[in-house]
N, C-alpha and C positions, 0 to 999 in steps of 0.2 A: 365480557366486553364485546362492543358487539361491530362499531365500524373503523377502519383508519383507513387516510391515506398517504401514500408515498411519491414523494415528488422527485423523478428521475430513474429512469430505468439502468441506467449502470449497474455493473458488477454487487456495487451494495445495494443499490436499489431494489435491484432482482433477490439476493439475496437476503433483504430486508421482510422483504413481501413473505419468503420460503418461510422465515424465522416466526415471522406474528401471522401466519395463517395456523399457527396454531396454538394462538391465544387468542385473537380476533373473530367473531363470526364472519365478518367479511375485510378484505385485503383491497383497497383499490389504490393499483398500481399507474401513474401517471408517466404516458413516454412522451419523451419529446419526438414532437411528427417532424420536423424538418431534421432530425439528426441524421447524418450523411456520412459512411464509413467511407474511410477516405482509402481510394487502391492503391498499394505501393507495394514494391517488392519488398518492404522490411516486414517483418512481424513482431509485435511487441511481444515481450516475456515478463514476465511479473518470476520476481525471489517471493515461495511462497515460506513463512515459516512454520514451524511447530503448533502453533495457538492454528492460524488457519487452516492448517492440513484438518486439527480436529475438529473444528467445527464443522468444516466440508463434507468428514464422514458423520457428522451431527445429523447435517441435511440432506443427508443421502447422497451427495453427488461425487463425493472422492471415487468410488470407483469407476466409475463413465468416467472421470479425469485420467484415472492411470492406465483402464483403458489404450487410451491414443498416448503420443509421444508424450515424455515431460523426464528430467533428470533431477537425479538426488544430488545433492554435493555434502562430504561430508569436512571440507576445510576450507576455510578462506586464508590467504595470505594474504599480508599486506606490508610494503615496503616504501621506501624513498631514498632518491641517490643521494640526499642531503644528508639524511641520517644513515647509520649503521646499522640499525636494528630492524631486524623483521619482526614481524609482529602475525603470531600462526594461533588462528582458531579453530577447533577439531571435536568433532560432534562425540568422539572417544570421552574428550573430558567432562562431559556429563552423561554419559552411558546409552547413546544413542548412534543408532545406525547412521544417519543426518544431522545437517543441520538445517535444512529446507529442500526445495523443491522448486524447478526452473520450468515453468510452465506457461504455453503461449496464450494469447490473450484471447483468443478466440475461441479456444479449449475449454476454458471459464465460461465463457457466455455461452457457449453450446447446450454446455450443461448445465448453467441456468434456466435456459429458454425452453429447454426438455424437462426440467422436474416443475417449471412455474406450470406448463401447459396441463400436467395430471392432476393440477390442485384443483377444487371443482369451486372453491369460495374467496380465489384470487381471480378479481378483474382489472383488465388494462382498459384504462381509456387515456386517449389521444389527447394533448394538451391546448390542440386547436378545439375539442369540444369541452371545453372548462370555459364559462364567461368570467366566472368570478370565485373565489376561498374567502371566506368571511372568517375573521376569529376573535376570541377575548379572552377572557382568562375563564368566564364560566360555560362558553360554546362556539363551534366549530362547526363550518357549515362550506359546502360545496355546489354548487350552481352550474348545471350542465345548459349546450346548447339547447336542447328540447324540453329547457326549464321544468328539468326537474332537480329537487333539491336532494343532498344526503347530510344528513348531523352525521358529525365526524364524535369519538372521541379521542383521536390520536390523529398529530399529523407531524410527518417526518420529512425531511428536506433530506437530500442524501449526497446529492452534488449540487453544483454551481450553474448546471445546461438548461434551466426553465426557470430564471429570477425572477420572470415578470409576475408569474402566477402568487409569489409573496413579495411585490416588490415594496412596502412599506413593512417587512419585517429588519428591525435593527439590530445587528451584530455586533457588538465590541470583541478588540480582535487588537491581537500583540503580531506585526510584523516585523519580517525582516527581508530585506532583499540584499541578494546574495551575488548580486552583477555579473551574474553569467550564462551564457546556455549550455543544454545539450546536445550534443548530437548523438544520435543514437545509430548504429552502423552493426550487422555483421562481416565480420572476420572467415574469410576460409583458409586452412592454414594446409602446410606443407606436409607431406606423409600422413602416416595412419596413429594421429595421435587418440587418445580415448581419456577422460579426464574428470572426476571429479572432484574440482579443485575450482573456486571461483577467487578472482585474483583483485587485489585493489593498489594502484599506483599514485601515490602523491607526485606531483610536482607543484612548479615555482607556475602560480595560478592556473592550474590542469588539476583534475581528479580522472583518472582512469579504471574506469569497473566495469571487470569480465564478469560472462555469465557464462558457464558455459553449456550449451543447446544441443548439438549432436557431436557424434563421432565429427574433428576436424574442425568443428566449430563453435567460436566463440560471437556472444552477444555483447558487445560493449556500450558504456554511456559514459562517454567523452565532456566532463564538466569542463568549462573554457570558460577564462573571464571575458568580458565584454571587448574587451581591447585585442586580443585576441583571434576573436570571433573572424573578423572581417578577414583575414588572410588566411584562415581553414577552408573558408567557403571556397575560396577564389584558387585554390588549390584542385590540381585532378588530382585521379585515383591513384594514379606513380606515386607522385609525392608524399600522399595523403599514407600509403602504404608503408614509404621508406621512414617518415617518420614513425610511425606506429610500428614499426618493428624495428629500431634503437632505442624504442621505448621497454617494448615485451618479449620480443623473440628471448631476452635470457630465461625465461619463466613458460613464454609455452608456445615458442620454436616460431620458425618463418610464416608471417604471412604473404601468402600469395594474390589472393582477389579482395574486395571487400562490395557491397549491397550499396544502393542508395543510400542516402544521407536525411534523417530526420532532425529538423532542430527545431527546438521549444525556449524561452526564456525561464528562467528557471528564480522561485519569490518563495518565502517561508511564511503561514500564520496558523494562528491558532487563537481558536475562542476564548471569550472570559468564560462564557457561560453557554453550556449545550442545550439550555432550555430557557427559552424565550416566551412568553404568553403562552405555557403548553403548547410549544412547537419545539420538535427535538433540532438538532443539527445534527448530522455524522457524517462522516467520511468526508469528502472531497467538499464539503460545504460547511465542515469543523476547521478544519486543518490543512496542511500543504507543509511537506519538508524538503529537503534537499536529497534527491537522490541516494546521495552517497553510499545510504546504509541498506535500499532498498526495502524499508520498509513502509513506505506510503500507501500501497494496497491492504496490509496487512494489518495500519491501525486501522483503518476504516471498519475492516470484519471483527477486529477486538472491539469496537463498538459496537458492532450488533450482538457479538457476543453478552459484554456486560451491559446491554440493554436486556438480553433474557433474561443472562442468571439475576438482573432484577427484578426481574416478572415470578421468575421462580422462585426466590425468596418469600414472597408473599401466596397467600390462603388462594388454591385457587378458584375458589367460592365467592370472594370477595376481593378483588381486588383493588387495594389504594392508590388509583393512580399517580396522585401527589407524592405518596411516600415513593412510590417508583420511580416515580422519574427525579425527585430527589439522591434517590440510590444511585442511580446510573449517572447523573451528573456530577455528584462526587467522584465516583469512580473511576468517570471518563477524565477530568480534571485530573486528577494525584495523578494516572497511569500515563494521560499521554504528554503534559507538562512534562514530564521525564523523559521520555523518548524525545521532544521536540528539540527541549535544551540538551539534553546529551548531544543530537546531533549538528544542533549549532556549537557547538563547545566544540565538537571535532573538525567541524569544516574550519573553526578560526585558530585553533592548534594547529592543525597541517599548514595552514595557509597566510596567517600572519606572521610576516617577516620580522617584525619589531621581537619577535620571541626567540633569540639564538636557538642556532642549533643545536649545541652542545647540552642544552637544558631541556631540548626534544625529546635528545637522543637519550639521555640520563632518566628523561620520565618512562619510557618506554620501555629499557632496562627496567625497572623497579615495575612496573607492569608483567612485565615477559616473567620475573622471577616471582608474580605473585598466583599463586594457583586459584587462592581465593577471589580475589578480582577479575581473574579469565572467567572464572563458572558462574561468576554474578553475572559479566558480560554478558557472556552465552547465554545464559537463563531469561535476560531479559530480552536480548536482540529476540531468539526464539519465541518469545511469549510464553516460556516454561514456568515462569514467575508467576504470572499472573494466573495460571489455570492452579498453580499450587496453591497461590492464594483462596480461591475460589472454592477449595476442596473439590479437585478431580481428581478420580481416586485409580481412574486407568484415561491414558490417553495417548496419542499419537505413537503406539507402538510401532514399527514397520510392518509392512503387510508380509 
């Protein structure tokens, strides 16, 4: 195989480029030039799971990751005042030291930008010097400012941040919007707490998920419905504090300060089809889910993943790329339809009032008492499922 390219330098972008630099003769990775990292005292953290821990040491980069700060969690709890039942997940019940990995976002990209730079047949160009992508179903063609051309055999779209370059490619696409935002806030809390435990709180239109990021501190993503919304903002930090701690202090003690405040609107979709005129889609240009579960980062890397092991499946003498990217589109469909609907089936369980409580709390019991059901959970939140599927025959051990 001899060219592809990738459109969008993001987290999968970069990581996309790692992944087919070594199936590809050449990798050409497209950034967007106006992209603008915005300063703020927050830091975003990404829940990483199992599936992308492995791949990470796939690509060499898990170690520069643990390297620098990042936290393991081995339980998440999750509760609501409405109901009686907690509901406890524990990296124990499937025989692991974790269940993920709390890792800043920048942490990622560092380590991206450091293993893209030693590849010698991975090139970046600037998406101001692209005039024009040409494609069909039988070729693929890229058009630089100094008019020169490249045939593509493979071109990947990885996020949503440079549309124009395929702006006549059509997507069918199942949404749902979910009328609320995030804000995203750290928490520094009272005394010498050390913890890991990441916490999730249902309320009456509120979703509250800790993360928790150093000794004393927790990273939260505050779901709010739209209605809502307007009287958070308009709140200071007292307030903003006193409420958030009648919410959690039972679970993980006084907060004392809390960070700037980031808010985003928050929308769900997901593709019919991840291949379009042989043009993949993945990650952030496939899909979008809701928060909640924290796994939005992590299907995106489950796509590049079952985009290799479709490459690997095949002779690699000959490669089909029809059959491949059939493989992977299969794949991509069954795996992440499941994730997607699971996790709107759980934002409309917590959250739709028309469903008593008592038939919440009854589901939840019959959950809590099923061992089978938790290790399925766990297997799949983790990505355990799918790498078993795949035949991995060693994987995400702890270091």
């Amino acid at each position: 195989m001899k060219n592809s390219l990738i459109i969008g330098d993001g987290i999968i972008g970069m990581l996309s480029a790692i992944s087919l630099s070594n199936i590809y003769e050449n990798v050409y990775l497209v950034r967007n030039s106006k992209k603008k990292y915005r300063e703020s005292k927050i830091n975003r953290h990404f829940s990483i799971n199992l599936l992308s821990k492995y791949f990470f040491m796939k690509m060499g980069i898990w170690d520069d990751i643990m390297i620098s700060t990042s936290r393991p969690y081995n339980k998440i709890i999750t509760w609501s005042d409405n109901m009686g039942e907690e509901v406890k997940f524990e990296s124990s019940s499937i025989s692991y030291d974790s269940l993920g990995y709390i890792i800043k976002e920048d942490l990622i990209i560092n380590s991206l930008t450091a293993k893209l730079s030693a590849i010698n047949n991975i090139e970046i160009i600037d998406d101001s010097d692209i005039n024009s992508i040409s494609y069909n179903d039988n070729c693929h063609k890229v058009t630089l400012s100094d008019d020169k051309t490249i045939n593509l055999n493979l071109i990947i779209k990885s996020d949503n941040s440079i549309d124009f370059l395929l702006n006549s490619l059509e997507l069918n696409k199942k949404s749902i919007e979910y009328n609320q935002h995030a804000l995203v806030i750290d928490l520094h809390l009272e005394g010498n707490t050390v913890s890991n435990i990441a916490y999730q709180k249902f309320l009456d239109g509120q979703i509250l998920g800790l993360l928790p990021i150093t000794q004393n501190k927790y990273n939260l993503i505050w779901s709010v419905n739209n209605d809502i919304l307007d009287d958070l903002k308009n709140e200071d930090d007292k307030n903003i504090i006193s409420v958030l701690n009648s919410h959690l202090s039972e679970k993980v003690g006084s907060i004392k300060s809390i960070s700037d405040r980031v808010i985003f609107p928050l929308s769900g979709f997901h593709v019919e089809s991840y291949v379009t005129n042989n043009i993949l889609v993945i990650g952030g240009a496939a899909h979008s889910v809701h928060p909640m579960a924290g796994l939005g980062l992590n299907m995106g890397i489950q796509d590049i993943y079952l985009l290799e092991n479709s490459f690997l499946k095949m002779s690699s003498d000959n490669h089909n790329l029809n059959q491949v990217l059939e493989n992977f589109n299969s794949s991509c469909i069954l795996e992440n339809s499941k994730t997607y609907n699971a996790i709107n089936f759980l934002k409309k369980f917590y959250s739709d009032n028309l469903i008593p409580n008592y038939l919440k709390t009854q589901s939840l019991r019959i959950f809590n008492k099923s061992k089978y059901l938790k290790i399925k959970a766990i297997e799949s939140a983790t990505g355990i499922d799918v790498l078993k599927r795949t035949s991995v025959d060693k994987y995400c051990y702890p270091n």
